[in-house]
Residue frames as qw, qx, qy, qz and C-alpha x, y, z in Angstrom:
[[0.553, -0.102, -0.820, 0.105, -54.01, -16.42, -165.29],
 [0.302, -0.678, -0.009, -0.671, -55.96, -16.42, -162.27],
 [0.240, -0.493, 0.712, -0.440, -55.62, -17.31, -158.95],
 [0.836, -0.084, 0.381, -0.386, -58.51, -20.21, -158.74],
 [0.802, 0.549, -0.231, -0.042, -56.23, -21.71, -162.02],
 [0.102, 0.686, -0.667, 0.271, -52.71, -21.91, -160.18],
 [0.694, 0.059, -0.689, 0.200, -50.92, -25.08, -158.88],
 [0.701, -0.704, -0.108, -0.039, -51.52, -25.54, -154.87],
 [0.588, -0.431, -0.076, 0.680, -47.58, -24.77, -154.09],
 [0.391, 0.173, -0.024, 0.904, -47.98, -21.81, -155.98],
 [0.533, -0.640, -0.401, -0.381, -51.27, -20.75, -154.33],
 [0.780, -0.569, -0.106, 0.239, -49.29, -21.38, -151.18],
 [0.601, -0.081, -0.031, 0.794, -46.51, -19.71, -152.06],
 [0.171, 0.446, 0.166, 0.863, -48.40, -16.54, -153.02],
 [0.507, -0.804, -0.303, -0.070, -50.78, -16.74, -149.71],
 [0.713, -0.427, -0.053, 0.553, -46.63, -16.56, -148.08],
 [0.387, 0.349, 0.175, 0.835, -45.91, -13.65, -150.28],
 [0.182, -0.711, -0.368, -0.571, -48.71, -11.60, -149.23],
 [0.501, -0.850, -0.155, 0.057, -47.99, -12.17, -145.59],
 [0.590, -0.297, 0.072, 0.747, -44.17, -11.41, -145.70],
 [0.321, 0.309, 0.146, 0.883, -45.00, -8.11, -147.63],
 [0.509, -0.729, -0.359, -0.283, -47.73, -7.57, -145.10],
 [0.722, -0.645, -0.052, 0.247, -45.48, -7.79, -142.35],
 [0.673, -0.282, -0.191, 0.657, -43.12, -5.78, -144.09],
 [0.139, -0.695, -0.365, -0.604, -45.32, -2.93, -144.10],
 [0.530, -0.838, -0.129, -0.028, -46.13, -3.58, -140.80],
 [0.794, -0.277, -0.164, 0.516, -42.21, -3.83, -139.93],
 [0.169, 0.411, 0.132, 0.886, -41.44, -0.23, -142.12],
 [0.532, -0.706, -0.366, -0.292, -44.83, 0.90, -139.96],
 [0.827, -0.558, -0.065, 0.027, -43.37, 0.24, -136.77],
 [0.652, -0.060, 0.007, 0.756, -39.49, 0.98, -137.22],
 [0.097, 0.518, 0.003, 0.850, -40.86, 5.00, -138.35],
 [0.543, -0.804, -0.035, -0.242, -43.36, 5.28, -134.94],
 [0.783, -0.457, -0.050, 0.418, -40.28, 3.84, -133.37],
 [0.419, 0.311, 0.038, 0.852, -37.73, 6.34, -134.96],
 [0.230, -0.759, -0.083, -0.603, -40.77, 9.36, -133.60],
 [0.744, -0.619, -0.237, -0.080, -40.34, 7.93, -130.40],
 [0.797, -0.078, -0.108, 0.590, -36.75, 7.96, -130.30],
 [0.303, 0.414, 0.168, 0.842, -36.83, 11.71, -131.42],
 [0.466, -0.760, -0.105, -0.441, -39.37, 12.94, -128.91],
 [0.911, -0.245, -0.162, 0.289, -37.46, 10.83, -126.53],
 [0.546, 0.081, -0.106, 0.827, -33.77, 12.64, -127.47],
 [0.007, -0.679, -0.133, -0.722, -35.77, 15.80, -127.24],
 [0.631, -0.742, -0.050, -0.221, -37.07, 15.40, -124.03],
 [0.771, -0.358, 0.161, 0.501, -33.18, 13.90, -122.51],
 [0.636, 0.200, 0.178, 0.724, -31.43, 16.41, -124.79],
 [0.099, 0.452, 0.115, 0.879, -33.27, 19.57, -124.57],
 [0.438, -0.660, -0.237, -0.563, -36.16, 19.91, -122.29],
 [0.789, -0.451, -0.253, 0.332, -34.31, 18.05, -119.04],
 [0.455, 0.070, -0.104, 0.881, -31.22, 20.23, -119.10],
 [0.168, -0.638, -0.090, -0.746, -33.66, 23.57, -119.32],
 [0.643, -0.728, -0.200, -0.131, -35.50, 22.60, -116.12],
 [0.792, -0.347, -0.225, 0.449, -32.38, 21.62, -114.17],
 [0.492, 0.181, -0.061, 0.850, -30.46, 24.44, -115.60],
 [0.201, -0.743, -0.153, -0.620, -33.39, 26.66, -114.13],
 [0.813, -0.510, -0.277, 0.042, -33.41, 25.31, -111.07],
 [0.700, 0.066, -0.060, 0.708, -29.57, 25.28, -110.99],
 [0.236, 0.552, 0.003, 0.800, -30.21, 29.26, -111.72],
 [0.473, -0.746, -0.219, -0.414, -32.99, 29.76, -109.22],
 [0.827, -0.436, -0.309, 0.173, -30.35, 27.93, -106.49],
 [0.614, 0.157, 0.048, 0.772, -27.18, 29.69, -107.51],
 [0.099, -0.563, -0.071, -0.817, -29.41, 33.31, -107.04],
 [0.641, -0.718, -0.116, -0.245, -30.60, 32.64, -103.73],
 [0.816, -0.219, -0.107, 0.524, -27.52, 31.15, -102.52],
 [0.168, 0.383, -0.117, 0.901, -25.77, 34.90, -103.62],
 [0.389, -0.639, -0.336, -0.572, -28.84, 36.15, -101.52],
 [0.839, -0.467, -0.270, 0.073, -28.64, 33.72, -98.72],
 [0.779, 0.028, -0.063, 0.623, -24.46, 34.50, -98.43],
 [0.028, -0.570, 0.042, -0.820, -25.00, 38.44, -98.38],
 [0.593, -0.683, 0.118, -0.409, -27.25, 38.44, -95.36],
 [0.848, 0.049, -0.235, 0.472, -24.33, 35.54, -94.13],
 [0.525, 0.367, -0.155, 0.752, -21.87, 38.42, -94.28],
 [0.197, -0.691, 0.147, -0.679, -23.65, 40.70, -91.70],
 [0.828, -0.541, 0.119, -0.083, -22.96, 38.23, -88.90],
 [0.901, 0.112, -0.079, 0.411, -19.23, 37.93, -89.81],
 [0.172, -0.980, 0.020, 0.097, -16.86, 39.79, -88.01],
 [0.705, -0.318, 0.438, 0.459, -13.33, 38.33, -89.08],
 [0.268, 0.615, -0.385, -0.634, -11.84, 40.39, -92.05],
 [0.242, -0.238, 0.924, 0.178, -10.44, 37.15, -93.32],
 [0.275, 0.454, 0.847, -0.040, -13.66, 34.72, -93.18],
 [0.376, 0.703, 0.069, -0.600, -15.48, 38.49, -94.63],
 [0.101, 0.634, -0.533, -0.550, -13.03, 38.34, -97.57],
 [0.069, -0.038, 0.967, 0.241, -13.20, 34.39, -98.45],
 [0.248, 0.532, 0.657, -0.474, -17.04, 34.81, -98.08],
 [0.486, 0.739, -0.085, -0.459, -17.42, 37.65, -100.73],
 [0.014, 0.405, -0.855, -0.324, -15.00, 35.54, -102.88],
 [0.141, 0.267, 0.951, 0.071, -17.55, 32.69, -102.98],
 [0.374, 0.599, 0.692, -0.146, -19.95, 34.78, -103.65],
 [0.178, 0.754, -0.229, -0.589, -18.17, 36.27, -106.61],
 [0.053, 0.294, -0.873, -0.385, -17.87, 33.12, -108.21],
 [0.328, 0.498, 0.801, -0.059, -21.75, 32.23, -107.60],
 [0.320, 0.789, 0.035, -0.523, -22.31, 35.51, -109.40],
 [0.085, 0.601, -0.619, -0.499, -20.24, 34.22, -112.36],
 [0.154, 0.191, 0.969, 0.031, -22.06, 30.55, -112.36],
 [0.345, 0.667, 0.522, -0.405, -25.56, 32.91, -112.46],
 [0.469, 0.715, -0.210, -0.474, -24.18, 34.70, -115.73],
 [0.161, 0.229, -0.859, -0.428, -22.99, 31.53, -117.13],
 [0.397, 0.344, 0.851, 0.005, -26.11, 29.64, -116.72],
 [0.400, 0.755, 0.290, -0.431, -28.30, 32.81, -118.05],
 [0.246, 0.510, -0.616, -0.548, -25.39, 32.79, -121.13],
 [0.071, -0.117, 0.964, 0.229, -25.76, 29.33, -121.72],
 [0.265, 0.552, 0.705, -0.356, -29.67, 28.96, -121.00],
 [0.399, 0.698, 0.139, -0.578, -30.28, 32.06, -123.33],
 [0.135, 0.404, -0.635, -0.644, -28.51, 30.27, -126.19],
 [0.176, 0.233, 0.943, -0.158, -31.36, 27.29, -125.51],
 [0.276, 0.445, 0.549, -0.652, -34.09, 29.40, -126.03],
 [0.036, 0.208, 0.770, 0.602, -36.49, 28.59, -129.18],
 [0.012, 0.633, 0.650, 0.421, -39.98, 29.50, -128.69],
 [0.103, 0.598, 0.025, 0.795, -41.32, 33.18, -128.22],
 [0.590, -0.761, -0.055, -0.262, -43.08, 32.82, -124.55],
 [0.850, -0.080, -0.161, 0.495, -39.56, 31.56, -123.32],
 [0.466, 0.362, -0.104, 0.801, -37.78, 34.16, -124.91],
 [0.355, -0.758, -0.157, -0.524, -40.56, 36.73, -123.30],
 [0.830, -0.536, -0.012, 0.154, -39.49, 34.76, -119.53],
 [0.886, 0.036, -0.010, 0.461, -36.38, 34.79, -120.07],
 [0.359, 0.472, -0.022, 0.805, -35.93, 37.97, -121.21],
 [0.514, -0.764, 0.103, -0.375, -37.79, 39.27, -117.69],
 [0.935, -0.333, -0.116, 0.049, -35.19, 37.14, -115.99],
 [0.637, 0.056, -0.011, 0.769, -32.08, 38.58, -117.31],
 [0.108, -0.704, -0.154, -0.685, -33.78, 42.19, -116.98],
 [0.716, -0.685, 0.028, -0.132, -34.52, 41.33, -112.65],
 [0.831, 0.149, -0.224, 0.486, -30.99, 40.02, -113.28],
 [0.354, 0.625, 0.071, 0.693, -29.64, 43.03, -114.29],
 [0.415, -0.686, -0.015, -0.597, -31.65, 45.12, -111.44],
 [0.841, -0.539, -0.049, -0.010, -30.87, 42.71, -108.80],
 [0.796, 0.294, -0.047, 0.527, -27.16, 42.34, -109.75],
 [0.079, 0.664, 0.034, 0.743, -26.82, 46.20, -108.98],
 [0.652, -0.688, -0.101, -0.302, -27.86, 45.89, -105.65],
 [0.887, -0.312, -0.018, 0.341, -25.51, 42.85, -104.90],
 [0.634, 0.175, -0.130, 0.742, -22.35, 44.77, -105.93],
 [0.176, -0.634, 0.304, -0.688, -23.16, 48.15, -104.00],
 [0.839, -0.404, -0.177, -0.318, -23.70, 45.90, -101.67],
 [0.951, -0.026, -0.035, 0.305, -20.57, 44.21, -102.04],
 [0.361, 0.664, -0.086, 0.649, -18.90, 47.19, -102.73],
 [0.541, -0.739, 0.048, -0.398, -20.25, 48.74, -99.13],
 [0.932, -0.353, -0.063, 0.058, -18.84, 45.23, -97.38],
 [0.775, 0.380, -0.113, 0.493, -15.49, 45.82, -99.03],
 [0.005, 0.694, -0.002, 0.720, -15.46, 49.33, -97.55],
 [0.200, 0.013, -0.768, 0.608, -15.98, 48.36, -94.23],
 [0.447, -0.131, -0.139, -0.874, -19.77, 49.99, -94.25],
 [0.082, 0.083, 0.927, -0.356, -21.93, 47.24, -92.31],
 [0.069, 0.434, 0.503, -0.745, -24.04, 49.19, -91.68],
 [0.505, 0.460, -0.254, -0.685, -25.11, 50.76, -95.16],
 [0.174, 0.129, -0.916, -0.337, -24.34, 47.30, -96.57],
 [0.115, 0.369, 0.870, -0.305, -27.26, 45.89, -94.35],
 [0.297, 0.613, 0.108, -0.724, -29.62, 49.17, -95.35],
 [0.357, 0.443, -0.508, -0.646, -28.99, 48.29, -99.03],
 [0.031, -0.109, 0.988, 0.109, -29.33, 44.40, -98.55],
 [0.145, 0.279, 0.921, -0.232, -32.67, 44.86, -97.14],
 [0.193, 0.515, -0.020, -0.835, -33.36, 47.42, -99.62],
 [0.008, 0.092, -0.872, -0.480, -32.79, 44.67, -102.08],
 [0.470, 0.192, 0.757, -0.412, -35.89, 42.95, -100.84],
 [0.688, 0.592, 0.230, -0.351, -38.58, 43.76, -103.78],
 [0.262, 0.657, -0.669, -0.226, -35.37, 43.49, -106.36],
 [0.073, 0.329, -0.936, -0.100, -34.89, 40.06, -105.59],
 [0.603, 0.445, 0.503, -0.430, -38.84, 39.11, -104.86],
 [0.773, 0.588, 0.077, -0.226, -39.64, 39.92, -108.63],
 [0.425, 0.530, -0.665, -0.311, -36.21, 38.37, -109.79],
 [0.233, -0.061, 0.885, -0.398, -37.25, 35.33, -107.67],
 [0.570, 0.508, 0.213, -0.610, -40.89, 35.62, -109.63],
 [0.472, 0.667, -0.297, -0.494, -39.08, 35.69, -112.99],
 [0.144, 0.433, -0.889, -0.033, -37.19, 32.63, -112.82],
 [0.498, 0.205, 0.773, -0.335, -40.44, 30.77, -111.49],
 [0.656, 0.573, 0.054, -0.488, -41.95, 32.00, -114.44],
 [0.353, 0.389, -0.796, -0.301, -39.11, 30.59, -116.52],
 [0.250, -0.211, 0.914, -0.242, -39.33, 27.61, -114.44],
 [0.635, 0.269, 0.600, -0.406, -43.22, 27.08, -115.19],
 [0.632, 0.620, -0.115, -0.451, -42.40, 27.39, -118.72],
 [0.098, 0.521, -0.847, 0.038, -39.92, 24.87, -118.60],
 [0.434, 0.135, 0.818, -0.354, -42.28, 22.51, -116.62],
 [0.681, 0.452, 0.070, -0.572, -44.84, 23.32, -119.77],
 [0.364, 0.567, -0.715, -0.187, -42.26, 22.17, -122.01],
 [0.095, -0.223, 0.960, -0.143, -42.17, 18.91, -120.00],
 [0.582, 0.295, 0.647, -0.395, -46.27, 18.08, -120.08],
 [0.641, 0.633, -0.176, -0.397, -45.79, 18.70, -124.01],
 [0.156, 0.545, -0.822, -0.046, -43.25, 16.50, -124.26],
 [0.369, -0.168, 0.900, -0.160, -44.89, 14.08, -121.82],
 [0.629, 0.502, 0.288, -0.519, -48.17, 14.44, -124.02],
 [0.558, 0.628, -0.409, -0.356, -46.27, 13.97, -127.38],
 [0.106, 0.290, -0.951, -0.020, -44.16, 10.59, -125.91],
 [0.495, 0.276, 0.763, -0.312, -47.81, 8.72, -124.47],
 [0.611, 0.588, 0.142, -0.511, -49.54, 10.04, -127.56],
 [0.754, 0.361, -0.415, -0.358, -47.36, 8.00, -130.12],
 [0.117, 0.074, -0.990, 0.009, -46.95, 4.84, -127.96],
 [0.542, 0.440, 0.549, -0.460, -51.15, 5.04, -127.01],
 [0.472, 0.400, -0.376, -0.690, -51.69, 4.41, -130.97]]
């Protein structure tokens, strides 16, 4: 039977079929771009935000050890000395938990490459701060100050490495932003 042969409500009823399985094409259509969106979306609030901040977080938390050493050479009170290196044994413990936690984040190979210069200037800078700390402990000013400002290029290229992380972190974010405009511009 063909269509030009059918009764006019069923002509009309099959024009209303066509659009309600049209439209739920389009609705199936339009519920999966919306699922991608949701998924680039969690990616970008679930993974790629935390990295940045948690660099950032690292980049503050290493300067602040930095900033709190050269601190200590203008402190003459044993006391205030003592509570001083105390805080800045416990920013040294916040800098190896972010770099634990950050390094369990890490998924693609130019990351890992950053990353792994970051925990390497760590490593090298880190050395400094505790002879450093070690000196302060000792009563050594003097050498402590000689080593601090020995640090200098140590903490330059671990200061470097963490930008690098940082720009790769930022990369992460224009791919992301590129991948959320690109499926709502369709």
């Amino acid at each position: 039977m063909s269509y030009k042969h059918l009764s006019i409500g069923k002509k009309i009823a099959a024009v209303f079929s066509v659009i309600a399985v049209i439209n739920i094409l389009f609705g199936l259509f339009l519920a999966s771009e919306l699922r991608g969106v949701r998924d680039r979306v969690l990616n970008f609030t679930d993974s790629t935000l935390p990295s940045v901040i948690s660099v950032e977080n690292l980049l503050y938390d290493v300067s602040y050890v930095r900033r709190a050493q050269f601190a200590l050479l203008m402190v003459e009170d044993v006391v205030d000395r003592q509570v001083r290196r105390g805080r800045i044994q416990e920013s040294l413990g916040k800098v190896e938990q972010a770099l634990g936690a950050y390094e369990a984040t890490v998924g693609a190979e130019h990351e890992r490459r950053a990353f792994n210069r970051v925990r390497q200037h760590w490593l090298q800078y880190l050395g400094a701060v505790n002879r450093v700390d070690q000196l302060f402990s000792l009563g050594d000013s003097e050498q402590a100050r000689d080593v601090l400002f020995g640090s200098n290029a140590a903490y330059t290229e671990l200061e470097q490495s963490v930008n690098a992380l940082v720009e790769v972190n930022l990369g992460f974010v224009r791919e992301n932003r590129g991948s959320l405009l690109g499926s709502v511009n369709r």
